[in-house]
N, C-alpha and C positions, 0 to 999 in steps of 0.2 A: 513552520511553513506547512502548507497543507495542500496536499494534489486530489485533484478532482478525477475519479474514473468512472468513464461513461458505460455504454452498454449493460447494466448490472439487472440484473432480473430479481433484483431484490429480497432474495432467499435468505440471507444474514450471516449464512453458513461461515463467512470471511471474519465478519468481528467477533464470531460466538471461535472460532479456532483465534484470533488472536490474543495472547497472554496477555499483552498489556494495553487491552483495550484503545487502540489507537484508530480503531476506523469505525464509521458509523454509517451505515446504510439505510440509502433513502427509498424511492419505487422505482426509480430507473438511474440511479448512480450512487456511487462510494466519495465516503471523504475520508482523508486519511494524512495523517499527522508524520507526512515523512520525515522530521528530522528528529524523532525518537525513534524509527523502527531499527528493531535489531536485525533487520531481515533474516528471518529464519524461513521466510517461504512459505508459512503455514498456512494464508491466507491464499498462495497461488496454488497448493496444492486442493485447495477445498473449494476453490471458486468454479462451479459447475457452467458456467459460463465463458467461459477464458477469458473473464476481463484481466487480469492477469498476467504476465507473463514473466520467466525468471529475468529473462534480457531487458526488459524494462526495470523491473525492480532492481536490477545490477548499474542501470544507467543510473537512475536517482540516487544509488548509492555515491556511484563517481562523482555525481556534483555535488554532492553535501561534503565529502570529501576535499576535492577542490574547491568548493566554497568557504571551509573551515580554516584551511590551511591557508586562502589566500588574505582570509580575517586577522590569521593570527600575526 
């Protein structure tokens, strides 16, 4: 599954700090592979834009979560 985030100023600074290459930045948005990220945050701490944020990347955590377990 793959969430789309807006406002990006297209610096790349997000997928060049993410280990496992899971997001790819375009001229004004990110695309990114949420249900492989390990959230480590690296791409919110790097993102000079605050597309970003920890409370979001925490929510998408929750529903990948609840969505796995409600699969299983």
């Amino acid at each position: 599954m793959y969430k789309v985030w807006k406002n990006c100023i297209g610096c790349g600074e997000c997928a060049k700090a993410c280990d496992f290459n899971l997001i790819q930045t375009f001229d004004d948005y990110i695309l990114m592979d949420i249900e492989k990220c390990r959230h480590c945050s690296k791409c919110v701490e790097t993102c000079q834009n605050n597309v970003f944020t920890k409370s979001v990347i925490f929510k998408h955590f929750l529903y990948l979560l609840y969505y796995k377990i409600k699969k299983s």
